[in-house]
N, C-alpha and C positions, 0 to 999 in steps of 0.2 A: 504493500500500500504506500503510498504518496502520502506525504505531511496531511493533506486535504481529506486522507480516507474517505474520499470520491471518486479517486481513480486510481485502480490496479493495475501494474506492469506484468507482463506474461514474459515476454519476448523482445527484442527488438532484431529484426532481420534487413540487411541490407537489399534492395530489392533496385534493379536497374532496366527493368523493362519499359518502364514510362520514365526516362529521365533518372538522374543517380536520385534515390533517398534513402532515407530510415523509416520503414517501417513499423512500427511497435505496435505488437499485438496487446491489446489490452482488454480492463472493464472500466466505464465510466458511466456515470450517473449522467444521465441524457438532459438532463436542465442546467443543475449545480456546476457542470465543467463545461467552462468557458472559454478559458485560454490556456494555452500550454508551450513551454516553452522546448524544444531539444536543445542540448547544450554537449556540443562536439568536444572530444579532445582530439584535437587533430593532431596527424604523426607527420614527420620525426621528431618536431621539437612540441610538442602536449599544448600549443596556445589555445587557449577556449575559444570556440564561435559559439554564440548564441542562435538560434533563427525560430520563430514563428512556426506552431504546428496546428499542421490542417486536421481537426479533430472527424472524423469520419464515423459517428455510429451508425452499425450496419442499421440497416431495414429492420431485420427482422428481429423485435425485441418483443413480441408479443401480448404486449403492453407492461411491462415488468420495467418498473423506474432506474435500474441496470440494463444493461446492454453490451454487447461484442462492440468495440472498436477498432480502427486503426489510425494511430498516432502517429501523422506521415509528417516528414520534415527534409527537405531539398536538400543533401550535402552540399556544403559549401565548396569553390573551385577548390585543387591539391589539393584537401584536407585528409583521406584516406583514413577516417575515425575507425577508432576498433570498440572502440566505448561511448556511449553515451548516458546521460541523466537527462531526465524529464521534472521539469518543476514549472510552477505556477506564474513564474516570475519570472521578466528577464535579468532581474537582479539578485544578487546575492552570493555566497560563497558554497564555491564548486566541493570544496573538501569537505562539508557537511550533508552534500546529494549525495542518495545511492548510486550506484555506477551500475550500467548493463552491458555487457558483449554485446557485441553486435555480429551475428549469427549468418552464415551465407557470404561470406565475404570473398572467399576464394572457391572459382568452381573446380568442381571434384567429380571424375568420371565415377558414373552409376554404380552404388554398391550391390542394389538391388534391382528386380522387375518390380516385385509388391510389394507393398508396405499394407496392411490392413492398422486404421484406427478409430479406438475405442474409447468413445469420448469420454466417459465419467463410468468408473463402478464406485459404485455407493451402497447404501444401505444394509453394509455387511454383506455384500453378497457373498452366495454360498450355493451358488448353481455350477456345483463344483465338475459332476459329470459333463452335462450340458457344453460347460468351459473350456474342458480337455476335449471333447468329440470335435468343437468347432476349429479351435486351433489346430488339429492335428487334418481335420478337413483341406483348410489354408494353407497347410503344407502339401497335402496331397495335391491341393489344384495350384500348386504355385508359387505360393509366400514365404519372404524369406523372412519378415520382420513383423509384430505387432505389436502393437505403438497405443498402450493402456493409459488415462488419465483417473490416476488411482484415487478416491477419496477416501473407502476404507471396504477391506471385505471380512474375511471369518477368519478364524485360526487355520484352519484346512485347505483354506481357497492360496491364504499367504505362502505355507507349505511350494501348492502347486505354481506359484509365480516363480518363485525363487529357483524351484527347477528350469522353469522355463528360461530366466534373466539368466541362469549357468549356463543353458544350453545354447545361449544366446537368438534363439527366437523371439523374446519379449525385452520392450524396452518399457521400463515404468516411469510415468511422467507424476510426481507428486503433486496431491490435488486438493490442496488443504481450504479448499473456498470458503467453507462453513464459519471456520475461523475470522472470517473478513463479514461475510452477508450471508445476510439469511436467505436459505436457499429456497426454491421450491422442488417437491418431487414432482411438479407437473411441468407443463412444456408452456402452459398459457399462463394469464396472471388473475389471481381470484379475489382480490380485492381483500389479502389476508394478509397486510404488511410484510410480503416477504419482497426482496431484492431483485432475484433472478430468477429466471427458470430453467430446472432439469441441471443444475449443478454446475452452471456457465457450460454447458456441451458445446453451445456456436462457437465460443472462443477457444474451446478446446480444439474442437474442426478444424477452425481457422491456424491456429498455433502448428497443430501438428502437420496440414498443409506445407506451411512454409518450413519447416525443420526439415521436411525430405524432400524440398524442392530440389537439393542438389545431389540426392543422396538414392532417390528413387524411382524408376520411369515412370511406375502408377500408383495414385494412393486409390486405397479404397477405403468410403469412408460407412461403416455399416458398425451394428452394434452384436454384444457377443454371442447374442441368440438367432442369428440372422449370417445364413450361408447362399452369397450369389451359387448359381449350381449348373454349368454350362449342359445345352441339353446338343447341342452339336459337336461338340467340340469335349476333347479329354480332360483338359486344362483351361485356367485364364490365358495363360502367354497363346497359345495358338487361338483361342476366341478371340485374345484384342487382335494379333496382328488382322485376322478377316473382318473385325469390325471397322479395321482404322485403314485396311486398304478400301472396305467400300464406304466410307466417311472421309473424304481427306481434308485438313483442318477442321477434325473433332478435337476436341479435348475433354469432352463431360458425354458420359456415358451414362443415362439413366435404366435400373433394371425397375423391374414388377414389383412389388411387395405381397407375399400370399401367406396365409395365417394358416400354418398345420397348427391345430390345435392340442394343445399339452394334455386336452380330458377327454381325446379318443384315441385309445392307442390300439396296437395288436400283440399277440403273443409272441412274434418270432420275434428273434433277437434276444429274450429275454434269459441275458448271461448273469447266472448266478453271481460272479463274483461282481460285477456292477453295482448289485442289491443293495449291499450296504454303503455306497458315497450315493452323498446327499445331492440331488440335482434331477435331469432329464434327459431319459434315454433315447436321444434323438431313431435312431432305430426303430422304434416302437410307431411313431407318429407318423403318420404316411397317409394321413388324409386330409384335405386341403379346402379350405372353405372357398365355393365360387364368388367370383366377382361379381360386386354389386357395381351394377352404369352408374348410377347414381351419386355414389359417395367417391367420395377423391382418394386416390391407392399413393402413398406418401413411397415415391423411390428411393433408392439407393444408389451410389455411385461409386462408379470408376472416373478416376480421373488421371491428366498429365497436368500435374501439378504446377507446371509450369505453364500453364495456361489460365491459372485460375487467380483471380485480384481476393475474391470476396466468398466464400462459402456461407450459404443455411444448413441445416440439415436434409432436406428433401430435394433442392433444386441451388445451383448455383447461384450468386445474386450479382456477381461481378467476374468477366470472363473477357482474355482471348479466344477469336476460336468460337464452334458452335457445339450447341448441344445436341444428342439426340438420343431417342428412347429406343432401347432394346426390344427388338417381340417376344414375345412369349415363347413361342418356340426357338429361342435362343438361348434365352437364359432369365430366370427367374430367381427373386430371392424367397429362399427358403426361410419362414420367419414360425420358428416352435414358440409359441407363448401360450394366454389363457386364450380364451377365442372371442372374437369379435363377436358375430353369430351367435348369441348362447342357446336359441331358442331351437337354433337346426339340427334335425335328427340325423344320426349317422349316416343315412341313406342318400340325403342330400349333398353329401360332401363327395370331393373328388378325389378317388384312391391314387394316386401320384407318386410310385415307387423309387423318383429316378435317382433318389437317394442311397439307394440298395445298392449300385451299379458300382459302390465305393466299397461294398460291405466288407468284405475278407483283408484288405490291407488298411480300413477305419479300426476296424476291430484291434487287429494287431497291432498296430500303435499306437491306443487309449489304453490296451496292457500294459504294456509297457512303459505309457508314465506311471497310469498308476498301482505297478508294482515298486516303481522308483519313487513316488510319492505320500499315498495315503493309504498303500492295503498292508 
């Protein structure tokens, strides 16, 4: 937090696609901050430049008196800043500001294809099976990296990170918001003095965009219950390269969202030693509630992060580059939760196995964490 505890620093990223700036991912209170100031240490010799920052709250704040920002500021000519501070004032003494790296500075060939991230787990999660099936999925179609904004889960769940962060699959991003504003667990705002919603997820989005802009071809930005599931194609890498040869200048990729519902399941799959971790046996769930015309199906995306200014959660809000939606017969996001639907009989729903098609090497290495993990 800022002396003002009105505006929160994430990030600052150096970003030179529109002109050299700074970046800074933030939260700020959409009325209360008014001006802001970047204050560069320019190299080789540290003289400060002060300049004027273009305060950017996304769109999409849902009506919640917090918001995702970006707190852009021009570098000034030669300055080649590694650091900067952000304060309210053009005046004052620099050695009492916090200092921020400034992130993306040097481009780095791609360490990855995929990066998958996961904007906020909270509320002690402890969808510990569910957890392990999805990431081990993400590596099956692809993923070398996924990219957690932790706020707090279970003792058992912490266990299974930690394997992951050794094995170097998971990268934990600390996510202590609740400490700063009060959060909401909803996405909208309910007129129940809370700050944000859903645990600052947009800024999370937006943060972990820019962290692998230099670092990975595509992010995906989807949450941990929720598996895009190519129905043409083995993998992501060979689905995007056909998506983006017959797309050329895409960069945002929207898939489906479909609700298998977590309170119909079936008997196969049903491995004894799974029994006992707490969560959801993806396996089991393989029927799919139809789409209603009517209601809006909130997507998922693939993106080339380098295309993108401004991220929502369901739809880009600032973008090189165009967007466009995946069919159904391509690829669909597999999304296990409670069910939308509650009133529809099993017969109504749509048996949709293509999940299976992973079954025998899913299997094999969900053992395998969790004989390394929790059993």
């Amino acid at each position: 937090p800022l002396e003002d505890n009105r505006t929160f620093i994430i990030s600052p990223y150096f970003d030179d696609r529109e002109g050299k700036v700074t970046r800074v991912i933030g939260i700020v209170h959409h009325e209360d901050v008014k001006e802001l100031y970047c204050w560069f240490c320019c190299q080789p010799h540290g003289e400060i430049h002060v300049a004027s920052a273009e305060i950017d709250v996304h769109s999409d704040r849902f009506g919640f008196p917090y918001g995702a920002a970006d707190i852009v500021c021009l570098e000034p000519e030669n300055c080649d800043p590694t650091h900067i501070s952000i304060h309210h004032s053009p005046h004052g003494n620099i050695d009492q500001l916090s200092r921020f790296e400034i992130k993306n500075r040097k481009t780095e060939p791609f360490s990855v294809d995929f990066t998958v991230c996961i904007s906020a787990m909270f509320g002690n999660y402890n969808n510990v099976l569910q957890f392990i099936q999805s990431v081990e999925m993400y590596k099956i179609l692809g993923v070398q990296k996924v990219v957690i904004y932790k706020n707090n889960c279970s003792q058992m769940m912490e266990k299974v990170l930690k394997f992951y962060v050794e094995e170097g699959t998971v990268e934990i991003i600390p996510w202590p918001i609740n400490t700063y504003l009060k959060v909401s667990s909803k996405w909208h705002f309910m007129q129940d003095e809370t700050h944000i919603g859903y645990y600052g997820q947009i800024t999370a989005l937006n943060d972990c965009i820019y962290r692998n802009m230099q670092r990975s071809k595509f992010v995906v930005l989807n949450d941990a219950d929720e598996i895009i599931i190519p129905l043409k194609h083995p993998d992501w890498k060979t689905m995007m390269s056909s998506l983006q040869e017959q797309n050329p200048g895409t960069g945002i990729f929207l898939f489906e969202n479909h609700i298998f519902p977590e309170t119909i399941s079936t008997p196969v799959f049903n491995i004894s030693s799974w029994n006992t971790v707490p969560g959801i046996n993806i396996l089991q769930h393989v029927h799919r509630e139809p789409d209603r015309k009517e209601v809006f199906n909130p997507k998922k995306m693939i993106v080339d992060p380098r295309m993108v200014i401004q991220t929502s959660v369901h739809s880009v809000l600032r973008a090189h580059g165009t967007s466009v939606n995946v069919p159904m017969d391509v690829a669909l996001v597999y999304h296990c939760r409670v069910p939308l639907q509650r009133k529809l009989p099993r017969e109504s729903l749509i048996r949709d196995t293509t999940l299976w098609r992973y079954n025998s090497s899913l299997i094999t290495s969900v053992n395998k964490v969790l004989d390394q993990t929790v059993l």
